[in-house]
TITOR-883089 format. One line per 10 residues: number of its first residue (from 1); their letters; for each residue x, y, z of C-alpha. Coordinates in nm, 2 decimals, always signed. Each point is the difference from the previous one (the first is absolute). Layout:
N
NUM = a = X/Y/Z; ...
//
This chain:
486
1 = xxxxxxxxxx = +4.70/+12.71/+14.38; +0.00/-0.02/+0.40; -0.23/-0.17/+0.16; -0.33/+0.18/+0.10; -0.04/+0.16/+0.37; -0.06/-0.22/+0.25; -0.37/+0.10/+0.08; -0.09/-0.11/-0.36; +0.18/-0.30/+0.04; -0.27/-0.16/+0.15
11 = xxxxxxxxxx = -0.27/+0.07/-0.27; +0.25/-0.17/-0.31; -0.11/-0.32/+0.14; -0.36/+0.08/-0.12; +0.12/+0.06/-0.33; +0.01/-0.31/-0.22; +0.28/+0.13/-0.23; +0.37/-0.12/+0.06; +0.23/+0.27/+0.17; +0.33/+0.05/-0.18
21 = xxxxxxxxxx = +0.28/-0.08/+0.27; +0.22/+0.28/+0.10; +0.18/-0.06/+0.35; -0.12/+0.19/+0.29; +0.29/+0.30/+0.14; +0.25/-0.12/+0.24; -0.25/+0.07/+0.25; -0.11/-0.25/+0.23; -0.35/+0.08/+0.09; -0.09/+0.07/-0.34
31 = xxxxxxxxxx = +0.17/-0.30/-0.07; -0.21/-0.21/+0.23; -0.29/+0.17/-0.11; +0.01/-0.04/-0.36; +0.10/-0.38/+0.05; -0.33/-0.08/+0.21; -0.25/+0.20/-0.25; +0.16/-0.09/-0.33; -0.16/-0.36/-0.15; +0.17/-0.29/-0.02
41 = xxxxxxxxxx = +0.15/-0.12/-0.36; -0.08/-0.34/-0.03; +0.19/-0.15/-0.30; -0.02/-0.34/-0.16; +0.37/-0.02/-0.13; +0.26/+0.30/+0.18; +0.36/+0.00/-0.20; +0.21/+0.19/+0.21; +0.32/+0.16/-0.22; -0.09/+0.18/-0.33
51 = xxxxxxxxxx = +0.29/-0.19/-0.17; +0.04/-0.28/-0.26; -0.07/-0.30/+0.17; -0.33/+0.20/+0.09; -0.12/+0.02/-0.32; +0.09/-0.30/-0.08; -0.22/-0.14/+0.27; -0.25/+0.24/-0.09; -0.04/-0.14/-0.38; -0.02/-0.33/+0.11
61 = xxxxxxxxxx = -0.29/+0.05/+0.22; -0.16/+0.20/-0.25; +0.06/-0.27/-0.27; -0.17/-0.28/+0.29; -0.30/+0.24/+0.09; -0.03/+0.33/-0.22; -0.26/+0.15/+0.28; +0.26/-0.03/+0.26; +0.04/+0.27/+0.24; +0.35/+0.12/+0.05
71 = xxxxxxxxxx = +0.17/+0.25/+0.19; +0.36/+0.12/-0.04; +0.19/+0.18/+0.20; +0.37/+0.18/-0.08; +0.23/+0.21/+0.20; +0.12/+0.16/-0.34; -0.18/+0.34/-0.09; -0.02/-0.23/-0.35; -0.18/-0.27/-0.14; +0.13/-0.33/-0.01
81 = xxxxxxxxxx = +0.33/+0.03/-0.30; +0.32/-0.27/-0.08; +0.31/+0.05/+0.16; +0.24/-0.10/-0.23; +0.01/+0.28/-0.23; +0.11/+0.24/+0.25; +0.35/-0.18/-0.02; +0.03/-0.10/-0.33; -0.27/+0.12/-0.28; -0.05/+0.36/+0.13
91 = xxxxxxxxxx = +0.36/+0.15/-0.05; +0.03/-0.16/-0.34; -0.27/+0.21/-0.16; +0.16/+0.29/-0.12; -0.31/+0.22/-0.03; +0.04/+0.16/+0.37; -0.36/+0.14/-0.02; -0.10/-0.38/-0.09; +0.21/-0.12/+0.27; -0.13/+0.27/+0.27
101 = xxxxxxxxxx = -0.39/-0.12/-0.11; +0.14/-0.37/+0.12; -0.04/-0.12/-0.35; +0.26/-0.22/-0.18; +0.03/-0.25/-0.30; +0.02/-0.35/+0.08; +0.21/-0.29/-0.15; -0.22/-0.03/-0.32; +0.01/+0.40/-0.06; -0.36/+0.09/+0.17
111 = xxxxxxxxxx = -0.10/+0.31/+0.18; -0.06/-0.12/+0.36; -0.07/+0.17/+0.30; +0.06/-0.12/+0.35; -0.38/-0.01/+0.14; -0.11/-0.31/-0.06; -0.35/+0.04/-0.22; -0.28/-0.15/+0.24; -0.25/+0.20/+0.12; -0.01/+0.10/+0.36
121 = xxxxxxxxxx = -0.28/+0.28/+0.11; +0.00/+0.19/+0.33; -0.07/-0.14/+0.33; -0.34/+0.15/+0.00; -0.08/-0.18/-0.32; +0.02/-0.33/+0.10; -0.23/-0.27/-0.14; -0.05/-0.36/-0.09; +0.25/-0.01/-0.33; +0.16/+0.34/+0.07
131 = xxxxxxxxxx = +0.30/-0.07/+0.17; +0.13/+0.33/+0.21; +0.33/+0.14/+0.11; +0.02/+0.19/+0.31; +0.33/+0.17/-0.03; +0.26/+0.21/+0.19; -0.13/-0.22/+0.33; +0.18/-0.21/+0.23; -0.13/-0.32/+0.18; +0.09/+0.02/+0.39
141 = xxxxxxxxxx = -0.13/-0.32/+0.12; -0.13/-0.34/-0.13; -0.20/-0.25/+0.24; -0.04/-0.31/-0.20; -0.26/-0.17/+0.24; -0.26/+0.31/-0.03; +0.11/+0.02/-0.34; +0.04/+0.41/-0.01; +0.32/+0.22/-0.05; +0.01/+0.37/+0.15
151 = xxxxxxxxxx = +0.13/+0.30/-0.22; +0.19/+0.26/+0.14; -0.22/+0.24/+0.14; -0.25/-0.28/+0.18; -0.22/-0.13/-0.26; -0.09/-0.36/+0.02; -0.06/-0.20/-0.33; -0.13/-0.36/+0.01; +0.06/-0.24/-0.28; -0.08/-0.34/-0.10
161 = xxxxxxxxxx = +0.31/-0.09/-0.17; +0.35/+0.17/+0.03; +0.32/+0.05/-0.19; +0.31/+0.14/+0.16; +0.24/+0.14/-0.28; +0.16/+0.24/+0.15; +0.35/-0.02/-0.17; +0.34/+0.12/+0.20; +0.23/+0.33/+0.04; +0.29/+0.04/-0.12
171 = xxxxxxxxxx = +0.30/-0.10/+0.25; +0.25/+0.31/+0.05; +0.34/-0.03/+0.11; +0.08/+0.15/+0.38; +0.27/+0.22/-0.14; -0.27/+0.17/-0.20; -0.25/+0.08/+0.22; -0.02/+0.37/+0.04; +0.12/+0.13/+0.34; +0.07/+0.35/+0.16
181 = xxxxxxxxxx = +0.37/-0.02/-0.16; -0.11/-0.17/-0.32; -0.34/+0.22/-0.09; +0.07/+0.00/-0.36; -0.06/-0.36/+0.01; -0.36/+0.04/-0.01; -0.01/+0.20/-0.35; +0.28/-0.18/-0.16; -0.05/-0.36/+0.12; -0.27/-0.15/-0.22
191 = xxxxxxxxxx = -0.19/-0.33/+0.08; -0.14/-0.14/-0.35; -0.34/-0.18/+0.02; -0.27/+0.22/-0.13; -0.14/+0.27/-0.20; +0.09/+0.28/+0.24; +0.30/-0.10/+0.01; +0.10/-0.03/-0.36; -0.13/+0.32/-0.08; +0.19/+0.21/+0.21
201 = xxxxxxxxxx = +0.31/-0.19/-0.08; -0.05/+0.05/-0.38; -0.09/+0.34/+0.07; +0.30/+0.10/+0.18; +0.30/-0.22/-0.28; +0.15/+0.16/-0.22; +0.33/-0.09/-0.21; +0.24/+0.15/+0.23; -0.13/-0.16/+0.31; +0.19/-0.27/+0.18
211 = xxxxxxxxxx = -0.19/-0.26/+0.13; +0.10/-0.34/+0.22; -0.26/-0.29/-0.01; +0.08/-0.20/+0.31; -0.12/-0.40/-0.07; +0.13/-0.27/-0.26; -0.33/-0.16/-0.05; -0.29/+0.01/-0.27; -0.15/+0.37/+0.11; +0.39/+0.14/+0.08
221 = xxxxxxxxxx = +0.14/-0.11/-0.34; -0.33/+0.06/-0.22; +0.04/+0.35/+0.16; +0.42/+0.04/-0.07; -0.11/-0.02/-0.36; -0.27/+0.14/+0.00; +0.17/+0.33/+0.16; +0.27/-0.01/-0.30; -0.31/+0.12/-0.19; -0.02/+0.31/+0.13
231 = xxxxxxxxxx = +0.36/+0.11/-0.06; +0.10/+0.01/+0.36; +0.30/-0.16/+0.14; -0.12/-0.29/+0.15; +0.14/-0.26/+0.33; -0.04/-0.30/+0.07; +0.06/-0.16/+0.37; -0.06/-0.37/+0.12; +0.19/-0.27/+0.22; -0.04/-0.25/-0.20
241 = xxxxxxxxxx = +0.27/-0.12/-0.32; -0.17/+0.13/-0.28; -0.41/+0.10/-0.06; -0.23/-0.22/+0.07; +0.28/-0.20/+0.17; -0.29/-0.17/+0.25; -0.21/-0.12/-0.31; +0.26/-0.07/-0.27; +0.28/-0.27/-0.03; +0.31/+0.22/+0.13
251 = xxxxxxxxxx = +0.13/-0.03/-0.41; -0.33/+0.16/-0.11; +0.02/+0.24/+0.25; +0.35/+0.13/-0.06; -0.10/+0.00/-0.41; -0.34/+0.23/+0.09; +0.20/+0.26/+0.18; +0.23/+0.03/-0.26; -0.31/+0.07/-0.25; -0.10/+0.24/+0.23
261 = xxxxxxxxxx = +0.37/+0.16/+0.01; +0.00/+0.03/-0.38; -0.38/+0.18/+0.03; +0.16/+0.25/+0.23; -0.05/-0.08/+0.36; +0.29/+0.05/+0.23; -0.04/-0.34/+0.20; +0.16/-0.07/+0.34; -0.06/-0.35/+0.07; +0.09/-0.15/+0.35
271 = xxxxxxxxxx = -0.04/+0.37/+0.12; -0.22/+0.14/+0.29; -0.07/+0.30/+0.09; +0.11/+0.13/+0.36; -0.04/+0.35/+0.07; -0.17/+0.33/-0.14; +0.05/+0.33/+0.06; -0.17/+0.33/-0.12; +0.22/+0.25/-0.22; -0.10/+0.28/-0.24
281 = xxxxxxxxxx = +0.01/-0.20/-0.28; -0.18/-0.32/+0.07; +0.02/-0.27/+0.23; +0.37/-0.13/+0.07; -0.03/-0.38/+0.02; +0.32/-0.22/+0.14; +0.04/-0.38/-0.09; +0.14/-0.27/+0.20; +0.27/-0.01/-0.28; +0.08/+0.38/+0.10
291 = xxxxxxxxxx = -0.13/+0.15/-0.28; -0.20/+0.34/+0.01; -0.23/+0.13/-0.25; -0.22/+0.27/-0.02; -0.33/-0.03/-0.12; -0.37/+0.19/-0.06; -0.21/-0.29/+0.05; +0.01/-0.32/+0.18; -0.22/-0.31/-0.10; -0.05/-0.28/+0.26
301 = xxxxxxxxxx = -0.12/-0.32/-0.17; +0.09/-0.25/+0.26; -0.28/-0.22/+0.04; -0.38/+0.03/+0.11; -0.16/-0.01/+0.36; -0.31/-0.18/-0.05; -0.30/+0.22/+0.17; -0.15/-0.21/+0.31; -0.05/+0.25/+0.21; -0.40/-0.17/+0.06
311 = xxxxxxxxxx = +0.17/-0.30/+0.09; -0.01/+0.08/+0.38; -0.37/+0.12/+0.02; -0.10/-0.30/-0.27; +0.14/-0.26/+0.24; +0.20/-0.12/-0.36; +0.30/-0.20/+0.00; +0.33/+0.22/-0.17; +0.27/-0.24/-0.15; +0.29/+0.06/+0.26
321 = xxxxxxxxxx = +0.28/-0.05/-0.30; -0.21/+0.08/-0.34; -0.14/+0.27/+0.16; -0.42/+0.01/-0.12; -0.35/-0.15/+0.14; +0.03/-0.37/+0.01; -0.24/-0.15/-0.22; -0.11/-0.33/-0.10; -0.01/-0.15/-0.40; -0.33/+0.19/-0.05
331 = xxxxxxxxxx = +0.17/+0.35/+0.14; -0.26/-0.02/+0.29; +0.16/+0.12/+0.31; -0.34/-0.05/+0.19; -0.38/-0.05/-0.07; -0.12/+0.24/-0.28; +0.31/+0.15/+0.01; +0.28/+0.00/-0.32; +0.35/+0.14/-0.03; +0.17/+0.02/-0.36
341 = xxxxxxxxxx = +0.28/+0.21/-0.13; +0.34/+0.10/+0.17; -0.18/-0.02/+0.36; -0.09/-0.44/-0.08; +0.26/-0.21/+0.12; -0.17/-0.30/-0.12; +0.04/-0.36/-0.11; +0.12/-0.11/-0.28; -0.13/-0.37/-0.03; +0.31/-0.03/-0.25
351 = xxxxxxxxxx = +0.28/+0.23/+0.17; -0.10/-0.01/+0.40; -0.10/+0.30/+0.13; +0.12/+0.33/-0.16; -0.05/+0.39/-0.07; +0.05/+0.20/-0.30; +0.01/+0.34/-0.11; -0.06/+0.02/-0.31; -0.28/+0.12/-0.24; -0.10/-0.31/-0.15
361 = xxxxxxxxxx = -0.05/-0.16/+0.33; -0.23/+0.31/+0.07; -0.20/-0.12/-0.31; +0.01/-0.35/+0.04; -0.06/+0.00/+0.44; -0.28/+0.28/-0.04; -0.16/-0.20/-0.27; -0.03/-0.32/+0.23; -0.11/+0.14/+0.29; -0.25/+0.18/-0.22
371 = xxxxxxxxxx = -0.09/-0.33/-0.10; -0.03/-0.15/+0.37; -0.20/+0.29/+0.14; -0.24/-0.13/-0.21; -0.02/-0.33/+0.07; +0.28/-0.18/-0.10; +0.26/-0.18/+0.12; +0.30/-0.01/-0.22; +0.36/-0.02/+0.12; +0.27/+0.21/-0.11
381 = xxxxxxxxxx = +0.18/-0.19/-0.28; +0.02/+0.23/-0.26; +0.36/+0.11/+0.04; +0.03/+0.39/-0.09; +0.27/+0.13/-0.16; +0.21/+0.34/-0.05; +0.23/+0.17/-0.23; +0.21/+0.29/-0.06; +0.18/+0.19/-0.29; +0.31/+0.19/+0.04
391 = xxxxxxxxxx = +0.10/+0.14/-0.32; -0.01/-0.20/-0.35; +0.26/-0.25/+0.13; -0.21/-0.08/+0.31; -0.35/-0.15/+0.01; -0.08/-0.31/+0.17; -0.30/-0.17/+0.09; +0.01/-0.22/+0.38; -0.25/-0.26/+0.18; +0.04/-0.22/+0.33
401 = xxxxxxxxxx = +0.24/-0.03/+0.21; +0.29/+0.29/-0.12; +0.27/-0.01/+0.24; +0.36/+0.03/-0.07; +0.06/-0.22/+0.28; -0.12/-0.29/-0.17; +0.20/-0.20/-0.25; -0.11/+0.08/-0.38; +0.04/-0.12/-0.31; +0.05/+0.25/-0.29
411 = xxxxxxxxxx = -0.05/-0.10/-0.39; +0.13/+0.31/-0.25; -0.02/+0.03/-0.36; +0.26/+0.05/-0.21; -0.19/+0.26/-0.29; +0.30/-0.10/-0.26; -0.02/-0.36/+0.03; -0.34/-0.03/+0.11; +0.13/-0.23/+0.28; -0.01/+0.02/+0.33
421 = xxxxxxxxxx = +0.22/-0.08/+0.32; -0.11/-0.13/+0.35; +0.15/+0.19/+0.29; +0.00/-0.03/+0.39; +0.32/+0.29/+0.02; +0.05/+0.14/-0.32; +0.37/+0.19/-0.07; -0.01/+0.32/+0.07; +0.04/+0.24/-0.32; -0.35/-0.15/-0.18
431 = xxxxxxxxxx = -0.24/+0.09/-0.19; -0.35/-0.05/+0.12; -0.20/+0.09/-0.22; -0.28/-0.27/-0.02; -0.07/-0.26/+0.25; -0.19/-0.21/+0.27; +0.09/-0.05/+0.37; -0.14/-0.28/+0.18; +0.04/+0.07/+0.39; -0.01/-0.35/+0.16
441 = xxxxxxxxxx = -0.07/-0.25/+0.34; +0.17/-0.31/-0.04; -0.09/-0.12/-0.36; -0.35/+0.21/+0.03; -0.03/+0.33/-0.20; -0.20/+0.27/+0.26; +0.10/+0.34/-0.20; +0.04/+0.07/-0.34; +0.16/+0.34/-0.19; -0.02/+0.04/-0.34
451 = xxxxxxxxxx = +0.24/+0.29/-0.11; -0.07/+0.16/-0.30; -0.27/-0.27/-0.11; -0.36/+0.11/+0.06; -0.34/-0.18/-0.01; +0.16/-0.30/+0.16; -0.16/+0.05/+0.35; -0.30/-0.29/-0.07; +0.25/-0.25/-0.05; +0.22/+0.08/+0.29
461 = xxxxxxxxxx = -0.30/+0.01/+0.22; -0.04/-0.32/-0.10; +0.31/-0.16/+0.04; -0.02/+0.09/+0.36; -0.33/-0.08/+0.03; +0.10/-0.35/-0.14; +0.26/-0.07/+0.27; +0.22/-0.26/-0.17; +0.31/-0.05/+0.03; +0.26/+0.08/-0.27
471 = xxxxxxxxxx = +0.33/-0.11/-0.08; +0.02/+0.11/-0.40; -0.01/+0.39/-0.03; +0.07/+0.03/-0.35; -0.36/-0.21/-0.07; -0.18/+0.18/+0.27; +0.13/+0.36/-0.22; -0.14/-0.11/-0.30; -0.32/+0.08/+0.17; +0.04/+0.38/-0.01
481 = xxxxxx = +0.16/+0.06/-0.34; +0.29/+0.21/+0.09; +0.13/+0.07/-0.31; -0.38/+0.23/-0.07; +0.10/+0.29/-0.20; -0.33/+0.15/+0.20
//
């Protein structure tokens, strides 16, 4: 709906009714005008990103006063919906017409869809216990000390409490950006974060389709397999050794790509991609090994640019390394104002100061500040954790600190003999089937990854929590039972 002339502009304010927000043309003196003449929102909590840690905050503040008054608002044209899916769950279903409704079964079997449940109602319906989402919007500005943020378009909103969740982009490689002599770039290269975007890629695969996902990490090897699902012919690209060669011991590493081999990904480890160029059949794509391959479609999983582009007008602090608003153990970046989720580089009372990117931390960070914008003040100690599946050989379970340039300790079960063996560099030619890694500083354990073993993450969290120090790894395994037959 457009917004009304401007001569009745001036006669809305007489009307007690709230005005549903639709931004003003790109016009500048009916933008003026319809900035001066349309009332001023005035919010007791504002969360500003429509995404998990959002409603995450959002529940807990509900849970601490039910007549709270909250407004969301979300970029997306969608209401607030999990991420994780859209890389693994999603392309397993093989009901298309489920898939292409965003519905897919999750680990126990059950029908789920990828909205979360809660109840948002339209801008114009907000109320005391009626939490509303004000989507397809972007926020231009934020001015913590009048405690208001400025849409695109002009409009002011004042609040009384704020969360900034606004998530990241994707980061692109600059060989892929589309240019005058690359223009096929911009259909073909596809950067895989939201609902948009997996759409049109499932949309457009088909079995004889060649496709090259550039990145070794979580999202670029839960997408390798998950691309072998759709018959295509599927590539794999990263610097490192072998996937997940930043996270897991090199050993582990080497043994996941090999899984991923065997599933039908053509991996090319220690690879990088140097130039492109447009042909009839695709998109040619040359290696710093030499190697050229054609391809349909090109998927950049390389990491995430956290979004802190109201850092400058907010006056906030951005991590110069981590990247993210600096925030203290309580996620408060300044008076009244809260940062959870990918954008929080915050402190870890445990750890030292950190940020993560995963979806648990969403839940857990957006739950706490939830908590805080309503009067607490609890610090972050609840360590979130993450996990991945990539294939029926592949499923682990993570927490802490998981680097692989930390020393680790890894215990494996032997299923025949229902021993086990302790392992700092295993020989390569293993199996590892079943196991715990304990990623260590000094004698302390700050990360734990149980592989294959699920349900474990409470005692892990625990054990880092604890902060002993530990000398007898066999004892300390007993703990997590990795012989389950779960």
């Amino acid at each position: 709906t457009p917004p009304p002339p401007p001569l009745i502009i001036p006669f809305l304010t007489l009307i007690p009714s709230k005005i549903h927000y639709t931004p003003p043309p790109n016009n500048s003196l009916l933008t003026l005008i319809y900035t001066l003449f349309t009332p001023l929102l005035d919010v007791q909590y504002l969360l500003i990103g429509a995404g998990t840690a959002s409603v995450s905050a959002m529940r807990a503040i509900l849970k601490a006063d039910p007549q709270a008054q909250i407004l969301m608002i979300g970029a997306e044209p969608h209401p607030p919906y999990m991420r994780p899916p859209l890389s693994k769950e999603l392309w397993f279903n093989e009901d298309k017409v489920e898939s292409s409704q965003l519905l897919f079964n999750d680990w126990s079997g059950n029908k789920r869809t990828v909205f979360y449940p809660d109840k948002l109602v339209d801008e114009s319906e907000l109320a005391p216990g009626s939490p509303a989402l004000l989507k397809g919007v972007r926020v231009a500005k934020l001015d913590p000390t009048k405690q208001t943020v400025t849409l695109e378009g002009g409009r002011e909103i004042k609040y009384g409490k704020c969360l900034l969740a606004p998530g990241g982009e994707p980061k692109n490689l600059a060989a892929l950006e589309p240019s005058d002599s690359a223009p096929c770039l911009s259909s073909r290269v596809h950067m895989f974060r939201n609902i948009a975007q997996y759409q049109q890629l499932s949309r457009e695969l088909d079995s004889a389709a060649k496709v090259l996902v550039i990145g070794g990490g979580f999202v670029g090897s839960e997408l390798a397999y998950a691309m072998t699902r759709t018959g295509a012919t599927v590539y794999q690209s990263f610097p490192e050794a072998g996937n997940m060669g930043r996270v897991l011991p090199k050993y582990l590493s080497n043994w996941t790509t090999r899984q991923l081999e065997q599933a039908g990904v053509n991996v090319r480890p220690e690879s990088k991609l140097m130039t492109t160029e447009c042909k009839d059949a695709g998109v040619e794509v040359t290696f710093t090994s030499g190697e050229k391959l054609v391809v349909d479609h090109i998927l950049v999983a390389v990491g995430l640019q956290p979004s802190t582009d109201l850092g400058d007008s907010a006056g906030l602090e951005v991590h110069k390394e981590m990247g993210g608003y600096v925030v203290n153990a309580e996620l408060e970046a300044r008076s009244n104002l809260f940062v959870a989720g990918d954008a929080a580089c915050f402190y870890d009372p445990v750890l030292g100061r950190r940020r993560v990117e995963h979806h648990d931390h969403a839940v857990v960070s957006g739950k706490l500040a939830g908590e805080n914008m309503v009067g607490g003040s609890k610090p972050y100690h609840h360590q979130s954790m993450f996990w991945s599946d990539l294939g029926p050989n592949v499923g682990y379970e993570a927490i802490g600190l998981v680097d692989s340039s930390l020393p680790t300790v890894g215990i494996w079960a032997h299923k025949e003999t229902e021993g086990s063996d302790i392992k700092t560099e295993p020989a390569a030619g293993e199996k590892y089937e079943q196991g715990i890694v304990f990623y260590m500083d000094k004698s302390k354990v700050v990360g734990v990854l149980t592989w294959n073993i699920f349900g474990k993450i409470p005692i892990a969290r625990q054990v880092i929590a604890d902060g002993h120090e530990h000398q007898d790894f066999g004892k300390l395994a007993k703990q997590f039972d990795i012989h389950t037959k779960e």
